[in-house]
C-alpha positions as CSV (number, residue, x, y, z in Angstrom):
1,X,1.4,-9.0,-32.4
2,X,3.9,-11.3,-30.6
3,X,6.0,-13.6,-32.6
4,X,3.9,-17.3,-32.7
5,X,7.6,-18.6,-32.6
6,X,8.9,-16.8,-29.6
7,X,6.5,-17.8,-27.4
8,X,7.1,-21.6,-28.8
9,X,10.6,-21.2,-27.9
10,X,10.1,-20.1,-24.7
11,X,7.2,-22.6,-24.1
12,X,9.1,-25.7,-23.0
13,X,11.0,-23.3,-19.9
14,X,7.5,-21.7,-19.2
15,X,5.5,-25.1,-18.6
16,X,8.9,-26.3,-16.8
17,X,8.7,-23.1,-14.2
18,X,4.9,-23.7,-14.0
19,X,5.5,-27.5,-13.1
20,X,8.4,-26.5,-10.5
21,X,6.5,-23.6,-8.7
22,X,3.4,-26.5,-8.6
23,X,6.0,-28.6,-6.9
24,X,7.1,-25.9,-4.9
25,X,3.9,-25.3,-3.5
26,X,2.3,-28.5,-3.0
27,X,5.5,-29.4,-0.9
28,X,4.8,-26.3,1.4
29,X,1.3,-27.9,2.1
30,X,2.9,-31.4,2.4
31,X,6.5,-30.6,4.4
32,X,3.6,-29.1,6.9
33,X,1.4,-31.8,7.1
34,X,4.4,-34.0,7.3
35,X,5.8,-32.4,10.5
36,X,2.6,-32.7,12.2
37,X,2.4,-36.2,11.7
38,X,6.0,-36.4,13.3
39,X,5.2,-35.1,16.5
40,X,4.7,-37.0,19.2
41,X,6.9,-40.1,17.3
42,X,10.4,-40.6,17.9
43,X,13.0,-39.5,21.2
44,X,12.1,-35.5,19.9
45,X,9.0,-34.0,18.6
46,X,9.1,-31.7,16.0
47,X,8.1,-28.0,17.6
48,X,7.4,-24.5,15.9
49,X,10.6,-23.7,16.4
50,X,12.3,-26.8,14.6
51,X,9.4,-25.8,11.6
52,X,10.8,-22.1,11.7
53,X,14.2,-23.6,11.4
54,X,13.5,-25.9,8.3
55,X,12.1,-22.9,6.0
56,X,15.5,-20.9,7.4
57,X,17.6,-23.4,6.4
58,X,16.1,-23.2,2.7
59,X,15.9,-19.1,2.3
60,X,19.3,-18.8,3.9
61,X,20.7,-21.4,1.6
62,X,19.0,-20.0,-1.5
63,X,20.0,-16.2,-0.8
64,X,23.3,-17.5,0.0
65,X,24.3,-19.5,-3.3
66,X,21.6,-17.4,-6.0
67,X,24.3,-14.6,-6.8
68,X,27.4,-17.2,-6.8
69,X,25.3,-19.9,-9.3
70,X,24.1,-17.0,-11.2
71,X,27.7,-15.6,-11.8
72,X,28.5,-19.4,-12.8
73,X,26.1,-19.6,-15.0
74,X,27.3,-16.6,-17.0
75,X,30.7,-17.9,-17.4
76,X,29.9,-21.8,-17.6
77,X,26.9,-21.4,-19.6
78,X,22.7,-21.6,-18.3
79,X,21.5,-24.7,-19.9
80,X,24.0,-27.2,-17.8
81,X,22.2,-25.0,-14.5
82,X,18.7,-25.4,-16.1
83,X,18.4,-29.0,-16.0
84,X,21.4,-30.0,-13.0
85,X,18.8,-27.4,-10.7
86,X,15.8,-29.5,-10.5
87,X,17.6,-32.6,-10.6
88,X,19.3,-31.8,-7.0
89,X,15.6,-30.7,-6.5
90,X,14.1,-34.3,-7.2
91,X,17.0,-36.1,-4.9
92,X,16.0,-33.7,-1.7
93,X,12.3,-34.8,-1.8
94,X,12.9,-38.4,-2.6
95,X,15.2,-38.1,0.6
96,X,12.2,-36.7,2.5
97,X,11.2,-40.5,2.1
98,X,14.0,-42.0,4.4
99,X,12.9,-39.2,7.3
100,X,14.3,-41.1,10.5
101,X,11.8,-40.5,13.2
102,X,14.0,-40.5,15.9
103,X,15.8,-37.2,15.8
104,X,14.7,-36.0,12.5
105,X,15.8,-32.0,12.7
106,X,19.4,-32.4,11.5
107,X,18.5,-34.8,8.5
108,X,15.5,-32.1,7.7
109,X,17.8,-29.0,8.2
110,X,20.5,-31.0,5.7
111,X,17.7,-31.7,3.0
112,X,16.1,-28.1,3.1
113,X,20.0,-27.0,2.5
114,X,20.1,-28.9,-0.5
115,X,16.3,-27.9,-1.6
116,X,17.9,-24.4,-1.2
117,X,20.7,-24.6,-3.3
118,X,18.8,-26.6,-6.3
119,X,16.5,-23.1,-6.3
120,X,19.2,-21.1,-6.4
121,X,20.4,-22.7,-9.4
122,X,17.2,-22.7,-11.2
123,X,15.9,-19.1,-10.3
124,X,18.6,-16.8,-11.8
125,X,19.4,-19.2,-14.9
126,X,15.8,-19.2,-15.9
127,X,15.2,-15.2,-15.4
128,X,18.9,-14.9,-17.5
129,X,17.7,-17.6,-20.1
130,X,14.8,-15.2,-20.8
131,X,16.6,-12.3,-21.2
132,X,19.3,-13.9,-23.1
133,X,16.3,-15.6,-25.4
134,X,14.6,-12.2,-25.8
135,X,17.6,-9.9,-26.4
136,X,17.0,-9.7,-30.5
137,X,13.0,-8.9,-29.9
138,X,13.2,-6.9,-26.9
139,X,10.0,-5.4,-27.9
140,X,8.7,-8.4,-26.7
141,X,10.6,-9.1,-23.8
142,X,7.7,-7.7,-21.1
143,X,5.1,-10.0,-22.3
144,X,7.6,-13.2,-22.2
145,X,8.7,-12.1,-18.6
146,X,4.7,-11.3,-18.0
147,X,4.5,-15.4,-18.9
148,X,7.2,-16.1,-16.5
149,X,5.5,-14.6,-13.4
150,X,2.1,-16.3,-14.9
151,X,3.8,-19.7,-15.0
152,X,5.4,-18.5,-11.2
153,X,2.0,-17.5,-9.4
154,X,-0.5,-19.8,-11.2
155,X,2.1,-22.7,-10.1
156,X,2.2,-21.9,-6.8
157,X,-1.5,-21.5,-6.6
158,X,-2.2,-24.6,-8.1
159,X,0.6,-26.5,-5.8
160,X,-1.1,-25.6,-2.7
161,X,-4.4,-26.6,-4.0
162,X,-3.2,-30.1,-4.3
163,X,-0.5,-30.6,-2.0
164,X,-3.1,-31.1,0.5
165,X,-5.5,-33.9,-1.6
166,X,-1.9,-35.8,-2.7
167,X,-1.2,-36.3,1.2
168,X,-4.3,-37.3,2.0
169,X,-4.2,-40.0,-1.3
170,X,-0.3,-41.5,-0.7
171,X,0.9,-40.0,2.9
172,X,4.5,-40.0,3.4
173,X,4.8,-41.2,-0.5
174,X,3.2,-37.8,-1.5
175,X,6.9,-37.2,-1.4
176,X,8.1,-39.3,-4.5
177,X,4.9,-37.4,-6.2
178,X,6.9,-34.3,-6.3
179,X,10.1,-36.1,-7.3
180,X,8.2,-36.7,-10.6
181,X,7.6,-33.5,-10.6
182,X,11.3,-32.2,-10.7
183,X,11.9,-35.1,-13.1
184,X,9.0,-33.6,-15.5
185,X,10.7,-30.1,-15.2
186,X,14.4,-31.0,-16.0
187,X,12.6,-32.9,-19.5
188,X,11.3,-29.5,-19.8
189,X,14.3,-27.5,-19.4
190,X,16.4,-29.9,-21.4
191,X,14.3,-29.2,-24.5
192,X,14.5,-25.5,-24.4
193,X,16.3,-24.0,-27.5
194,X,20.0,-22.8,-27.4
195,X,20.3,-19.5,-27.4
196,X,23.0,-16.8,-27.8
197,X,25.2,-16.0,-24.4
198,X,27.4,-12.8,-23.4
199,X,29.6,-14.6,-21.1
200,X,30.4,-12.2,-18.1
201,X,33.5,-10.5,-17.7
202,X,32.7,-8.1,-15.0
203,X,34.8,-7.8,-11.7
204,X,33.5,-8.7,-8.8
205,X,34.3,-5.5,-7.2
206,X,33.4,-3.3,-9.6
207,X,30.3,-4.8,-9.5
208,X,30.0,-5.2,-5.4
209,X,30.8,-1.1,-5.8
210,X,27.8,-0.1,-7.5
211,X,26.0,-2.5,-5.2
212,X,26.5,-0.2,-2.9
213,X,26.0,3.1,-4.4
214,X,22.3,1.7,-5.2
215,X,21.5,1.0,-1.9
216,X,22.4,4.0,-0.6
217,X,20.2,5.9,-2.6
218,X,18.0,7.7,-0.2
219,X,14.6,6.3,-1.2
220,X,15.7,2.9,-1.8
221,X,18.1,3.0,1.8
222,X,14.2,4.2,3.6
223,X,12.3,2.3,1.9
224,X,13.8,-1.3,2.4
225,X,13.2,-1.8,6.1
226,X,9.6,-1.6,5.2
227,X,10.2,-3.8,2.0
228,X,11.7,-6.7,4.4
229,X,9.0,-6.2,7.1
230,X,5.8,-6.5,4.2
231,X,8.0,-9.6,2.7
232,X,8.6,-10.9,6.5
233,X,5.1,-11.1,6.7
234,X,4.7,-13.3,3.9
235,X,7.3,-15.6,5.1
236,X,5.0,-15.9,8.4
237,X,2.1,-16.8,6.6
238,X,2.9,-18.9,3.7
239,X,5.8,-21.1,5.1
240,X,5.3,-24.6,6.2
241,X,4.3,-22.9,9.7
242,X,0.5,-22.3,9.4
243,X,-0.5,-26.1,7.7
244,X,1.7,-27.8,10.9
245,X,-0.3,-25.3,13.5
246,X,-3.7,-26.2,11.9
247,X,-2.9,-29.7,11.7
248,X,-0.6,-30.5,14.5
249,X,-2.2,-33.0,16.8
250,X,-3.0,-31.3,20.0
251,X,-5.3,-28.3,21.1
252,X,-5.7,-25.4,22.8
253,X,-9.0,-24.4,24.3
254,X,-8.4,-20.7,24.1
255,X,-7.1,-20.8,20.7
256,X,-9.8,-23.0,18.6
257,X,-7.4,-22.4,15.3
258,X,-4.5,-24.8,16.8
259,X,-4.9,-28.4,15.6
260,X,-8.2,-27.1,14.1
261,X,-7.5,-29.2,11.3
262,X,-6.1,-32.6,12.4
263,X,-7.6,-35.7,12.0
264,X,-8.5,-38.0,8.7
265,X,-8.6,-35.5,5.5
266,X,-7.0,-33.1,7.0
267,X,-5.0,-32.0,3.4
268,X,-7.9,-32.1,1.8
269,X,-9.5,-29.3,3.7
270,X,-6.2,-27.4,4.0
271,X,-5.8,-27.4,0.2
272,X,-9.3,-26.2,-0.2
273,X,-8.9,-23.1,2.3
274,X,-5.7,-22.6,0.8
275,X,-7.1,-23.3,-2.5
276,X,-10.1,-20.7,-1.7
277,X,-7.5,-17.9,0.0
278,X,-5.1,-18.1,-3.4
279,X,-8.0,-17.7,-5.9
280,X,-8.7,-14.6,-3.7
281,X,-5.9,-13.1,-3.2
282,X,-5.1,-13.5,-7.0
283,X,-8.4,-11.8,-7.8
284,X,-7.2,-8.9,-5.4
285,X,-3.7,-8.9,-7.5
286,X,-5.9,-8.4,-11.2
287,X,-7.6,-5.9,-9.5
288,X,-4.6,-3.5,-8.3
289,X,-2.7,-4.2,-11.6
290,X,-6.1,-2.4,-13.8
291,X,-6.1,0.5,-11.2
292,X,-2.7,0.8,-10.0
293,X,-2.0,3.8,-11.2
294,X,-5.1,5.2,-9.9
295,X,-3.2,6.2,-7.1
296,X,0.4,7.3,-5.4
297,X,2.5,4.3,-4.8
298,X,3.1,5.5,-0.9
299,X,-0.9,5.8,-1.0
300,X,-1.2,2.5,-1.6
301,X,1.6,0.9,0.4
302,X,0.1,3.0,3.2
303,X,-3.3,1.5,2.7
304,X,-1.6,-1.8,2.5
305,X,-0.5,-1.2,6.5
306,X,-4.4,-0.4,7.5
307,X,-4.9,-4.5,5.7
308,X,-2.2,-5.9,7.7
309,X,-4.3,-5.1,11.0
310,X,-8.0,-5.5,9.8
311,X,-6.3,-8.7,9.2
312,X,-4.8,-9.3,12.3
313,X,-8.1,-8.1,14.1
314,X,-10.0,-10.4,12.1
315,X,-8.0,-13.9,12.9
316,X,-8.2,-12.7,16.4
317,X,-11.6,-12.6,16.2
318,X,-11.9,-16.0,14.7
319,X,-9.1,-17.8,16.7
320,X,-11.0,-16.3,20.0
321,X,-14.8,-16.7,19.3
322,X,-15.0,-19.4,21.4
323,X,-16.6,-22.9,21.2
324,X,-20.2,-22.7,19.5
325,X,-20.6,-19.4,18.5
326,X,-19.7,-20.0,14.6
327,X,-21.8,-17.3,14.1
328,X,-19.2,-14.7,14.8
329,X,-17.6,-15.8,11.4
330,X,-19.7,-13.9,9.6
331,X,-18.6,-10.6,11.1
332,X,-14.9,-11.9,10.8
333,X,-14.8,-12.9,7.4
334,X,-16.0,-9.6,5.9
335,X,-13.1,-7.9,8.0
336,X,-10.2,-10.4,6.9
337,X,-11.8,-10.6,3.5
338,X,-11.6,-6.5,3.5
339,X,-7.8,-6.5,5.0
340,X,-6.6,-9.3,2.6
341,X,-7.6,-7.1,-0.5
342,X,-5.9,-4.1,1.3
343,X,-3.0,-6.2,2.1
344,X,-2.4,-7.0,-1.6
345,X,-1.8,-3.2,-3.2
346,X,1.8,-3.7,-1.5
347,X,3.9,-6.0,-3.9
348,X,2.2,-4.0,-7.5
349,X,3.1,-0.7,-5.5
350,X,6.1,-1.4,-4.4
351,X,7.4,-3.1,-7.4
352,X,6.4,0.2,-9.5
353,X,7.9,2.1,-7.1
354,X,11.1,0.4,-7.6
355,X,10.8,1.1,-11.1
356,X,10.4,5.0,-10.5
357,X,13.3,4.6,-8.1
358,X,15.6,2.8,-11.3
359,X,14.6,6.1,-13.4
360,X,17.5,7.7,-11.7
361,X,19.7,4.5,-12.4
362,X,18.7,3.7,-16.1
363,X,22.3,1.9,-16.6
364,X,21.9,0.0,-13.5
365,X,18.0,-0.9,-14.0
366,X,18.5,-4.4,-13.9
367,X,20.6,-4.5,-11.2
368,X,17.6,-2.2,-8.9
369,X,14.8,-4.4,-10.2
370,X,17.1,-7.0,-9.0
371,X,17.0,-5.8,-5.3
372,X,13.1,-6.9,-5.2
373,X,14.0,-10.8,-5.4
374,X,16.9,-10.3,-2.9
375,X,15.0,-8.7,-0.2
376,X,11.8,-10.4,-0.4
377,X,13.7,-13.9,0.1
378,X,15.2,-12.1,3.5
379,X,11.8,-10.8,4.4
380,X,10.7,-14.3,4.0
381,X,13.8,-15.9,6.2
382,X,13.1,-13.5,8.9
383,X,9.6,-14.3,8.9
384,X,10.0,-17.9,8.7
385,X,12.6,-17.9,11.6
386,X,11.1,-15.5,13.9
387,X,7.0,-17.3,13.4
388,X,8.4,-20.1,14.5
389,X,9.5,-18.5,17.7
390,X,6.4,-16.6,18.2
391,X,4.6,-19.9,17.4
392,X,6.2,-21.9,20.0
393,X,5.6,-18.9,22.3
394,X,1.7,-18.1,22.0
395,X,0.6,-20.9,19.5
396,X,-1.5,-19.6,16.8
397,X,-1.8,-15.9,18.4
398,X,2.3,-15.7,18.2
399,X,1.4,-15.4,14.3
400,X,-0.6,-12.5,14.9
401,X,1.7,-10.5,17.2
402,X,4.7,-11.0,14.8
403,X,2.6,-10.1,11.6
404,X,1.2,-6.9,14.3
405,X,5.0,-6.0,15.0
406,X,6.2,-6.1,11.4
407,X,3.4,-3.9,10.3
408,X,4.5,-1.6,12.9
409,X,8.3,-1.5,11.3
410,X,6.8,-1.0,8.1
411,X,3.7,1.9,8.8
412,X,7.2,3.6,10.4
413,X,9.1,3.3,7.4
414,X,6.8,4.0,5.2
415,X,5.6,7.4,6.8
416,X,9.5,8.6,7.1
417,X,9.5,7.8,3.4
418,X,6.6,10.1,2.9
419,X,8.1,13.1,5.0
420,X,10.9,12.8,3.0
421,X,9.4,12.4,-0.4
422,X,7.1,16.1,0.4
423,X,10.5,17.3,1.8
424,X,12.5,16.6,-1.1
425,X,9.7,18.0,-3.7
426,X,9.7,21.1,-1.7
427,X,13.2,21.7,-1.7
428,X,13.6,20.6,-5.7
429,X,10.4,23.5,-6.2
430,X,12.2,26.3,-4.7
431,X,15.3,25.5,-6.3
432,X,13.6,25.7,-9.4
433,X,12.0,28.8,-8.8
């Protein structure tokens, strides 16, 4: 049974994270909504490329300062990092408010920079908080962690269920709603109990040296092309990218999805698609975790490919059916519905895959499990950067092709992984014969 009082402990960081992945969320929903209402005002309009840009400048920021704050927090201490992280967070959005309309990339570009580097404070300190706080009842360090990526994925959900309905109540003040958000979390982080630090005396080189032993580990050094690509894909579909091309204000008659959603309550049907797609896709995520094991990890990730183009067949479909014939819907829907859930058996898969990969690393597990968080936040850059490009290129159907191309990269990598895997269980078989 787990300890009433370590769960009490860790409550005050675990309802902070949930609040800060709400605000997370809710301000993809909102930055999007925001930028559509900032086209057409001003001496420059905001385009899918300047959109692609913003969620660059926050993932290239983040990756770029999470392993320098986390090393600072290991020698300077993680409670200062706790409560300074969401602070910076609540002065970037409250700066959303002063947005000049005339020329408002560069002022964006500076604010997601700062957005980025308040996350990369937070993210490492938290996950090194919990290990720190769970290192005398490692027994029940999963389930605290299991918490953690609760409080992470319900708070995301639940942020882009709302962010819609709070633009649509205060507009361009929605902004100072997530402020109080970051405000809420830094209470919460302040009152989470000391705990017991190893301060870090490792050398940076030592340390950049079995770096790179790990990723050249065959399996790992195959399999993280197709890691980035799936995480890419994400980045496409979940940045601020989709809520501006639904909402943006302007049409295109061959692509009934663009602008699909502009006009008066426009959030409010945005949060409840989004709202409808997150419930779903969580569903699909219970789902894989009871029969995960059902199955070979490469099976899965495989099937995960065949999802990535019933679901780009099925947006097709639905972007393309042309003006009165809503009908079609109901032969789309099954078919994304279908690829969605096939889509999902790639993060459980590839995360215990990981794990069978750090059985041949046990002293540097931490540092392989690691790996997942690093390249899914480049997956998500390139996706964010490259949809916008595609976006600017072939509106809503640009999304399709890049998520098409990725999947590509990824059925590739995936099938050379494979080939090797049956290669490398031959040759082990006749050795030990």
């Amino acid at each position: 049974m787990l300890r009433r009082w370590t769960v009490i402990g860790a409550a005050p960081l675990l309802i902070g994270t949930f609040i800060l992945r709400t605000s997370s969320g809710a301000g993809t929903v909102i930055l999007g909504l925001f930028l559509a209402q900032l086209t057409g005002h001003g001496s420059r309009t905001i385009t899918s490329i300047d959109v692609g840009l913003i969620a660059v400048a926050f993932s290239i920021t983040e990756l770029s300062f999470a392993p320098f704050m986390g090393a600072l927090s290991d020698r300077w201490g993680r409670r200062k990092f706790l409560i300074v992280g969401p602070l910076l967070g609540l002065v970037g959005v409250a700066l959303l408010l002063f947005t000049p309309t005339a020329n408002p990339l560069p002022y964006l570009l500076a604010i997601q920079a700062l957005g980025g580097i308040s996350s990369s404070m937070q993210v490492p300190t938290v996950l090194g908080y919990l290990a720190d706080y769970t290192s005398k009842d490692q027994a029940h360090r999963m389930r605290i962690m299991s918490l953690y990526e609760l409080a992470t994925s319900g708070g995301i959900g639940v942020g882009v269920v709302v962010g819609g309905l709070i633009w649509d109540h205060f507009g361009r003040y929605a902004f100072a709603v997530l402020a109080s958000f970051y405000m809420l979390v830094a209470i919460c982080m302040s009152l989470a109990p000391k705990v017991q630090q190893a301060v870090e005396r490792t050398k940076l080189r030592m340390l950049a040296t079995r770096y790179w032993r790990i990723l050249h580990t065959p399996r790992l050094f195959i399999f993280i092309p197709a890691w980035i690509s799936m995480s890419a894909i994400v980045g496409v579909w979940l940045s601020s990218q989709l809520p501006y091309i639904l909402t943006v204000h302007r049409s295109n008659v061959h692509q009934l999805l663009v602008g699909s959603m502009s006009g008066p309550g426009a959030g409010g049907r945005l949060s409840l698609i989004l709202g409808a797609v997150a419930l779903y896709f969580g569903l699909c995520l219970l789902f894989w975790a009871f029969f995960l094991n059902r199955l070979p990890r490469l099976v899965l990730m495989l099937t995960s490919i065949v999802g990535v183009y019933l679901f780009c067949i099925a947006m097709t479909g639905v972007n393309h059916r042309g003006v009165g014939h809503e009908a079609l819907l109901i032969i789309w829907t099954p078919v994304l519905l279908i690829g969605v859930f096939a889509e999902t058996s790639f993060a459980p898969a590839a995360l215990a895959y990981l794990a069978d990969i750090s059985e041949s690393t046990m002293r540097d597990r931490g540092l392989v499990m690691g790996l997942y968080s690093v390249f899914l936040g480049l997956g998500q850059l390139f996706g964010s950067g490259l949809g916008g490009v595609f976006a600017r290129a072939f509106d809503f159907d640009g999304l399709i092709y890049l998520t098409a191309i990725l999947g590509c990269i990824a059925l590739a990598c995936l099938l050379y992984l494979h080939w090797y895997e049956k290669r490398h269980l031959a040759s082990a078989q006749q050795k030990a014969a």
